[in-house]
C-alpha positions in Angstrom: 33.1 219.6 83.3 30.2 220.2 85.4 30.8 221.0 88.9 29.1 217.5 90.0 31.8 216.2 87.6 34.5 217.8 89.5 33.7 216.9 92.8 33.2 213.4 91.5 36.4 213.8 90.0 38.3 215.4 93.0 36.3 212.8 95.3 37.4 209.7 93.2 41.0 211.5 93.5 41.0 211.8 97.3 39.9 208.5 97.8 43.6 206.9 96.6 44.9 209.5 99.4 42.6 208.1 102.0 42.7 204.5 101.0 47.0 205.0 101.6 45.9 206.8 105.2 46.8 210.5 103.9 43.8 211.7 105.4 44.9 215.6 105.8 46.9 215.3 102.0 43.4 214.2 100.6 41.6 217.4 102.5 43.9 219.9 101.2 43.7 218.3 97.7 40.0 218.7 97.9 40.1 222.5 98.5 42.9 223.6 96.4 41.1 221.5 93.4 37.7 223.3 93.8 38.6 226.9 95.2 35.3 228.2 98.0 34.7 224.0 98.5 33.0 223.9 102.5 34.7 221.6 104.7 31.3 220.2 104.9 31.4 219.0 101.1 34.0 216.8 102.3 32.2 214.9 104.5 29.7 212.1 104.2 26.4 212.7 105.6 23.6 211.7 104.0 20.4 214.5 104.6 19.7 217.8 104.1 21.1 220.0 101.4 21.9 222.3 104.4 24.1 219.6 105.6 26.8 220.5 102.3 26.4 224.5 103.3 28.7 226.3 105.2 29.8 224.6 108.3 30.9 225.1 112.1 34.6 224.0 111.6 34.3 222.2 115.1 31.7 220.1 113.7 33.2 219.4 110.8 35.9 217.7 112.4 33.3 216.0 114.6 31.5 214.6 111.3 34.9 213.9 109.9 36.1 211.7 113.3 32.4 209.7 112.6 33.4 209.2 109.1 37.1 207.9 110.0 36.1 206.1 113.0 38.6 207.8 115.8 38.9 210.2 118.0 34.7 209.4 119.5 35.0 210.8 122.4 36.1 214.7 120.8 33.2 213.9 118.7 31.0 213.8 121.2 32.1 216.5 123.1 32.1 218.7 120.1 28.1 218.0 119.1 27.2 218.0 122.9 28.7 221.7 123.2 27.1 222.7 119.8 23.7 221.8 120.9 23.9 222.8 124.9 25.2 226.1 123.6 21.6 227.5 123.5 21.8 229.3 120.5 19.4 229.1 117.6 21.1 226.9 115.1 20.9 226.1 111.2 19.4 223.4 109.9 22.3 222.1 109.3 24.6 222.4 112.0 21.3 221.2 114.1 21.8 217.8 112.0 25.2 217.5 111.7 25.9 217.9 116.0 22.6 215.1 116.1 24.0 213.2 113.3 27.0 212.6 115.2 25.5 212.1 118.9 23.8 208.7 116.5 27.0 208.0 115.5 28.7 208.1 118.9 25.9 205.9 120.3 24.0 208.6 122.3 20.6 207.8 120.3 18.5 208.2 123.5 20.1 212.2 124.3 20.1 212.8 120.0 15.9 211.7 120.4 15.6 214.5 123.4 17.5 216.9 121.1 15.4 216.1 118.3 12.0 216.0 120.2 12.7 219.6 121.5 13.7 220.9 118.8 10.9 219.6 117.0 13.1 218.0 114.5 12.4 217.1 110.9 11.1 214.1 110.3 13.6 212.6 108.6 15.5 213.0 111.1 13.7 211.5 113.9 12.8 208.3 111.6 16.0 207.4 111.4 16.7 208.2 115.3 13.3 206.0 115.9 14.4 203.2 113.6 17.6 203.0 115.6 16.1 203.2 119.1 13.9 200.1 117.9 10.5 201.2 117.2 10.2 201.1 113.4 6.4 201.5 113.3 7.1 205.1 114.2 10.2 205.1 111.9 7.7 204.6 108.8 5.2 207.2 110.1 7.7 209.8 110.3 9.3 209.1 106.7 6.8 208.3 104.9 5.5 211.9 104.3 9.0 213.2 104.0 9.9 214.8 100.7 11.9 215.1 98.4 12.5 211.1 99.2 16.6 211.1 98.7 17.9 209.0 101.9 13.7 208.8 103.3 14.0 206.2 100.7 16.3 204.1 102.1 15.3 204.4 105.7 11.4 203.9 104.9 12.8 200.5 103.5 14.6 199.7 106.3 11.7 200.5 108.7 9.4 198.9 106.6 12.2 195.3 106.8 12.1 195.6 110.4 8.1 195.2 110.9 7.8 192.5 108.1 6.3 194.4 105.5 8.4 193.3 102.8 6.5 194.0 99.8 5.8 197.5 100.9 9.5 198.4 101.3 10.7 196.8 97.7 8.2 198.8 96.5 8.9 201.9 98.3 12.8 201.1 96.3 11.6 200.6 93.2 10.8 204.5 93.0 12.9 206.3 90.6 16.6 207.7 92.7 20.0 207.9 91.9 22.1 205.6 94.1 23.8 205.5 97.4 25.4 203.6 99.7 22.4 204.0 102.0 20.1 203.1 99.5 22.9 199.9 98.2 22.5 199.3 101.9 18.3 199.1 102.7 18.1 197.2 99.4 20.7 194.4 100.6 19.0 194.4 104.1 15.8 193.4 102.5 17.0 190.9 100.4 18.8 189.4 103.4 15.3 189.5 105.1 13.9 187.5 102.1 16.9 184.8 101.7 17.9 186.2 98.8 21.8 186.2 100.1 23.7 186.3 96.7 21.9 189.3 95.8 22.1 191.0 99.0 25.9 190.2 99.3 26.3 192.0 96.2 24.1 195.3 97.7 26.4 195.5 101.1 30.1 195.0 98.9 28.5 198.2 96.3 27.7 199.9 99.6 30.9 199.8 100.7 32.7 200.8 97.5 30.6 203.7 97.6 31.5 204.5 101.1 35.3 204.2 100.4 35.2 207.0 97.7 34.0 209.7 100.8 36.6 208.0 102.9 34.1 206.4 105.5 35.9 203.3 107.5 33.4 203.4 110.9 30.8 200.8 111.1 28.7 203.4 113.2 27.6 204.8 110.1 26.6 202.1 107.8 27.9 198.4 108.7 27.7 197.2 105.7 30.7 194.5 106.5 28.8 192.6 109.2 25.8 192.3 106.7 28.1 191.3 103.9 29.4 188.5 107.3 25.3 187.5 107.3 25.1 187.3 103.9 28.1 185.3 103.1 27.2 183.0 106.0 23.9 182.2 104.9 25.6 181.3 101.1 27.9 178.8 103.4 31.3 180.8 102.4 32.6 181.1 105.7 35.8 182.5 104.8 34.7 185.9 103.5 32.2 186.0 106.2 35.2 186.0 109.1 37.0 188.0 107.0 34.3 190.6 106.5 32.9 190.1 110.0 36.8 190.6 111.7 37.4 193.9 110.1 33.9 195.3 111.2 34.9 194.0 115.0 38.2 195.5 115.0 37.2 198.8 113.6 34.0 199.1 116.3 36.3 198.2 118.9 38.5 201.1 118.2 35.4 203.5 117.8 33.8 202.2 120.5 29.9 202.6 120.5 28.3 199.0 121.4 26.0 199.0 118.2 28.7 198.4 115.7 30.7 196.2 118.4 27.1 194.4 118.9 26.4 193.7 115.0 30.1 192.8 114.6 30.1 190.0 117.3 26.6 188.6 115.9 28.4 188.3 112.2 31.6 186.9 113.7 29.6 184.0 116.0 27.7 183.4 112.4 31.2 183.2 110.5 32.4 180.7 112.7 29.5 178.7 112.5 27.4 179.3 115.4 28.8 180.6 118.6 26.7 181.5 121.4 28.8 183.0 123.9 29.9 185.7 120.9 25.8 185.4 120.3 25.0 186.2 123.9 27.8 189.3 124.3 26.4 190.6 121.5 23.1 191.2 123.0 24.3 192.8 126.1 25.5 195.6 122.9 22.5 195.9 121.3 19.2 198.1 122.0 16.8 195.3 123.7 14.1 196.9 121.5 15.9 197.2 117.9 15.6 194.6 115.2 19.3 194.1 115.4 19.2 192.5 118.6 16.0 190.8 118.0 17.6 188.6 115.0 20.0 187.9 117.0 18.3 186.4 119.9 16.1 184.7 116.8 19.8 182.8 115.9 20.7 182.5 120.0 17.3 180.5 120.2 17.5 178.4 116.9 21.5 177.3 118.3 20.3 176.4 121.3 17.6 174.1 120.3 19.8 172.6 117.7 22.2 172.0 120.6 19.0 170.6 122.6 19.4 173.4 125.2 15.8 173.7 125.5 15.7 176.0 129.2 18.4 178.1 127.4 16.1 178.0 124.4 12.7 178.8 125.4 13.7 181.7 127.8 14.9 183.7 124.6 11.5 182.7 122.5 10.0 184.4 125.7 11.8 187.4 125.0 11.8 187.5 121.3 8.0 187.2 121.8 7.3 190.2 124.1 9.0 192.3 121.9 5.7 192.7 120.4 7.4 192.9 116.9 5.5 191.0 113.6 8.1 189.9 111.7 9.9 188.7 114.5 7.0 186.9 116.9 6.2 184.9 113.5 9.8 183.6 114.2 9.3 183.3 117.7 5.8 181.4 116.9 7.8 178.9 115.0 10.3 178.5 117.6 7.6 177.7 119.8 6.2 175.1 117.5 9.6 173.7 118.2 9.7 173.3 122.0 6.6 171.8 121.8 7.5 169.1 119.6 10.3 168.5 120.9 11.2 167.7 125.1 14.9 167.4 124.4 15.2 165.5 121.5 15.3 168.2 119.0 19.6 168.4 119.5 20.8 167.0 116.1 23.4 163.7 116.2 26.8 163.9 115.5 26.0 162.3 112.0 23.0 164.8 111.3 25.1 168.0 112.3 28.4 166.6 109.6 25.6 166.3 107.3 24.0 169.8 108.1 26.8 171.5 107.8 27.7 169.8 104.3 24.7 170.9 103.1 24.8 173.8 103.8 28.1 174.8 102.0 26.0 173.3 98.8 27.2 169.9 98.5 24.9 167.8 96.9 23.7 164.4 98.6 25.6 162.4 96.4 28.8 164.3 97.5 27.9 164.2 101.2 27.2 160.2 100.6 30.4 160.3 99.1 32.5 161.8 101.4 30.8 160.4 104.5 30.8 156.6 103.0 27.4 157.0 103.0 24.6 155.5 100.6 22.5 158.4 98.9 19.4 157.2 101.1 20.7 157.5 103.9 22.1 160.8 103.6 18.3 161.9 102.7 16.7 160.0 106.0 19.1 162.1 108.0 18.5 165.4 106.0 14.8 165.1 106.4 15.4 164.4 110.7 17.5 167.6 110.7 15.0 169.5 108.6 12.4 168.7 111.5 14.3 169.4 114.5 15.5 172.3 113.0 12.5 173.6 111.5 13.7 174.1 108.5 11.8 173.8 104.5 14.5 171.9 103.1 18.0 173.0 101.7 17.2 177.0 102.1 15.8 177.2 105.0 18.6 175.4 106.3 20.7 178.2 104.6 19.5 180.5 106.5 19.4 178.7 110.1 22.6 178.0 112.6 23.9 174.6 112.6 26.3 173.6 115.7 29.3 172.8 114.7 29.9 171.1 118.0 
């Protein structure tokens, strides 16, 4: 067996150990299986090769802590220490203690790390991406080689400006998979309304993460997509259920990002919730595309409610953002408030009917259920589809519908 077959063999191995909570069992199993294995093998963190050499044992458990999703403040601590220490450090101790200030939520002191340092550029796109200005995301990373992970977060940049075709094409390169790369392709898809396949991305990315053992939403929240996903396909079950583990998990590690994107897929598993909407964005990065869909799905509630002050104020915002992708959404929102002076909040009739088909039933079903004739059911499908905003059946898949 090659020794990429053992570690893939020892990983799968450890991963029954962690999934039972035998964290330290699965460790020692690791380095008795493949004698002179780092500590650092045993952690996932997706960068440079230097990242798997030999390791500060300090930071290993720092990078460990990330992956398991306790013990953030020690974390912090430790990579804080490691890089105040004024010492010239490796490449990869340099990205692990950075790595982990990300993780920990310290994105603004991991940039001024990474700026003095003069930092690789992988590196610093992913810090940029996550500070919310993916323009210079894609110019860092996109003359990063080898590609590995630059592939992955040049996709996700390239999602967050609108560039779609760009970034599927940037994936269709030729790299063996990941969970990160499982994770850019399933935002992109979510980006295009192409939920079914995105769902399947974000559940992929997180059977990949279980086999290194990673439970933290700080480093890849791939349940709170899956929540989005699920959502939009009108299965609101798995979307709770996906979107309640995330916000328990975050809560115990802490960092508002993960707590942030949590909230947002728990107020879209339950339909549409603003005040879960609106704590959310006191979590997120004003700046990042996280927080801007979710002030897209604040506004588009609001004006389904018929809250139009409420409404417009978060258009406003969404538009100074000075984002593309996301002051095309804004533009239509606009449209909105000026077609509409209040009468744009859906009936009690046309929200039953929204929210039936949206879960896929068909208008003869809805007519059906409701006692309804077939026609009817269409004359108050095409008045929700233009107080909404919406092209029909998917756009309303992919829009909030008050459920009250």
């Amino acid at each position: 067996m090659t020794n990429n077959g053992l570690l893939e063999e020892v990983c799968r191995t450890r991963f029954e150990l962690v999934r039972s909570g035998r964290w330290n069992e699965a460790d020692e199993f690791a380095r008795d299986a493949v004698p002179g294995l780092e500590p650092a093998a045993l952690a996932y963190l997706p960068g440079f090769p230097e990242t798997r050499g030999r390791s500060d044992p300090a930071l290993f458990r720092a990078v460990q802590a990330v992956n398991r999703g306790t013990g953030r403040a020690e974390a912090s601590g430790i990579a804080q220490r490691v890089l105040a220490a004024g010492e010239v450090l490796d490449a990869g101790a340099f990205w692990q203690a950075v790595t982990v200030l990300v993780h920990v939520g310290e994105v603004g002191l991991a940039h001024r790390h990474w700026a003095a340092a003069a930092g690789h550029d992988l590196l610093g796109g992913r810090i940029m991406l996550l500070r919310g200005d993916p323009r210079a995301a894609v110019r860092l990373l996109e003359g990063v080689r080898p590609r590995g992970v630059a592939v992955a977060w040049l996709a996700l940049a390239l999602t967050e400006t609108g560039e779609f075709g760009r970034a599927h094409a940037v994936l269709e390169t030729e790299h063996p998979d990941s969970a990160e790369l499982c994770f850019a392709r399933g935002r992109l898809l979510l980006a295009q309304g192409q939920s079914a396949l995105a769902l399947d991305e974000f559940l992929n990315c997180g059977r990949l993460l279980a086999e290194w053992g990673v439970v933290n939403p700080a480093v890849l929240p791939w349940r709170s997509s899956a929540a989005l996903a699920a959502a939009d396909l009108g299965d609101l079950v798995l979307a709770r259920i996906c979107a309640d583990k995330d916000l328990v998990a975050a809560r115990r590690w802490g960092a508002p990002r993960g707590i942030g994107l949590a909230l947002h897929a728990c107020a879209l598993a339950r339909g549409g919730d603003d005040v879960l909407l609106e704590e959310a964005l006191t979590c997120l990065a004003p700046a990042a595309g996280e927080a801007l869909r979710v002030r897209h799905d604040l506004a588009q509630l609001l004006l389904a409610r018929g809250e139009i002050e409420r409404a417009r104020e978060h258009v406003r915002r969404l538009r100074e953002a000075c984002c593309p992708r996301w002051t095309r959404e804004a533009d239509a929102l606009a449209s909105r408030l000026l077609r509409n002076d209040g009468e744009s909040a859906l009936s009690g009739q046309e929200r039953r009917i929204a929210l039936m088909a949206r879960s896929g039933r068909s208008n003869r079903e809805i007519a059906a259920e409701l006692n309804l004739t077939v026609r009817t059911v269409e004359i108050h499908l095409t008045a929700v589809y233009r107080k909404m905003g919406v092209a029909g059946r998917p756009g309303l898949r992919r829009a909030l519908v008050p459920t009250a």
